[in-house]
Residue, then its C-alpha position, 0 to 999 in steps of 0.5 A: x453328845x456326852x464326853x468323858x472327862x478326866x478331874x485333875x483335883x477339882x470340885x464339880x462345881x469347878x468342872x461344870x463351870x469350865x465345861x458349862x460356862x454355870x453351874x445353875x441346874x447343871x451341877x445336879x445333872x452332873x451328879x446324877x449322870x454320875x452317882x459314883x461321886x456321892x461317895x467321893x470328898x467334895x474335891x474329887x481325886x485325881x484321875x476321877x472319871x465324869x461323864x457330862x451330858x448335854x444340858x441346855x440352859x435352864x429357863x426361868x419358871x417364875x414370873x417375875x413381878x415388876x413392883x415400880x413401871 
């Protein structure tokens, strides 16, 4: 379910930390849910409208190579 969210002077990173609890993977979906902020400074103004989607926590696609036992 996605909620609409009301900035209060904050940056998107800020936001998806508060709402998301991270930032990794979820800022550019925040952005893409929400084209119009591209134009906007990197504080968005006050009463600036963003719709969160609903993420999942984005899994690890490396492997991760264990050099010492």
């Amino acid at each position: 379910m996605q909620k609409i969210y009301t900035v209060q002077g904050e940056t998107v990173d800020s936001v998806c930390h508060k709402h998301y609890g991270n930032t990794a993977g979820i800022t550019e979906q925040v952005i893409e849910a929400n084209p119009h902020i591209t134009f906007l400074p990197p504080v968005l103004p006050t009463n600036t409208l963003l719709m969160l989607p609903t993420t999942t926590k984005p899994t690890a696609t490396k492997k991760l190579i264990q050099l010492w036992d």
